[in-house]
C-alpha positions in Angstrom: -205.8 -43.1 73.0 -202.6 -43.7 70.6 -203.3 -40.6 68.7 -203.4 -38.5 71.8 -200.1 -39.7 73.0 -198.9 -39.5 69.4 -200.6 -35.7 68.7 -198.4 -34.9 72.6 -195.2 -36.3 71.3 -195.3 -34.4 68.1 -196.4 -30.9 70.1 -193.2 -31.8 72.3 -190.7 -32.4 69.7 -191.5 -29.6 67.4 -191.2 -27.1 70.6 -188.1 -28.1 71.0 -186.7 -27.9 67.5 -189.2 -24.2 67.1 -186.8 -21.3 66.3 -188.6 -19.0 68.7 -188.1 -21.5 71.8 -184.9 -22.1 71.4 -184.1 -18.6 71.1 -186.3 -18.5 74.5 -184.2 -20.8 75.8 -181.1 -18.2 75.5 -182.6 -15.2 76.9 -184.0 -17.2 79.8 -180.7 -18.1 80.2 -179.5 -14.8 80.1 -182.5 -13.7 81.9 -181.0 -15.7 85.1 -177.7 -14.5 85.1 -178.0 -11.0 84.2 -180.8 -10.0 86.1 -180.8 -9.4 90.0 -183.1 -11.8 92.3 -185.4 -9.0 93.7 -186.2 -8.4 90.2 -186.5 -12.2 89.1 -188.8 -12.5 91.8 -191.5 -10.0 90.9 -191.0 -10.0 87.0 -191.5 -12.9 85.1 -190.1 -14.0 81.8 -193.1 -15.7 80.2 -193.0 -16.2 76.5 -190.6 -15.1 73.5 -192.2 -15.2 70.6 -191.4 -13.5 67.0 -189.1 -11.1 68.2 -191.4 -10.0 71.5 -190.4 -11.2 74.9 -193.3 -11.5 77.6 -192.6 -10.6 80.9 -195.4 -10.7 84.3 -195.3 -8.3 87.0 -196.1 -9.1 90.1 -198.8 -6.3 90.3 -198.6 -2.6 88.2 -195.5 -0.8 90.8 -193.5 -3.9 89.2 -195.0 -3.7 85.9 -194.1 0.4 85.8 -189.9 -0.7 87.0 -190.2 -3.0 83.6 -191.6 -0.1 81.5 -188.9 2.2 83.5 -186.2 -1.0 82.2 -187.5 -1.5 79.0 -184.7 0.1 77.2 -181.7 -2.0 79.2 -183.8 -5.2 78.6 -183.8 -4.5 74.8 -180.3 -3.8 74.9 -179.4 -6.5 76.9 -181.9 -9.4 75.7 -181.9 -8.9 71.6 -182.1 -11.7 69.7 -180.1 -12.4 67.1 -180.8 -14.2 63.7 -180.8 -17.9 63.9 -179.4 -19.3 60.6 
């Protein structure tokens, strides 16, 4: 039973000190503020890892407005080195 709640602890503190997740961290930050609620509420910003955010539609017309926003989400959402 220890080890479990030892192996949990140790998944939980390496998320938080993981490059990629704290660079997820930012651009769901900036995900939040930048991006209007109609949007927010049928695209989802899932995951954000080695340089490729996630993002759920809501069902495919959503999913083709994301494709159709692709470019101003890279522009906007880049991540930048973490040193």
């Amino acid at each position: 039973m220890f080890k479990n709640i030892q192996t949990a602890l140790e998944k939980v503190l390496e998320k938080h000190t993981n490059k990629d997740y704290v660079e997820y961290k930012k651009i769901r930050k900036k995900w939040k503020q930048n991006i209007e609620q109609r949007i927010q509420k049928n695209i989802k910003l899932i995951d954000f890892t080695e340089g490729t955010i996630t993002l759920k539609a809501k069902n495919t017309a959503w999913r083709n407005e994301a494709l159709f926003m692709q470019g101003q989400i890279k522009k906007n959402f880049q991540a930048q080195k973490i040193q």
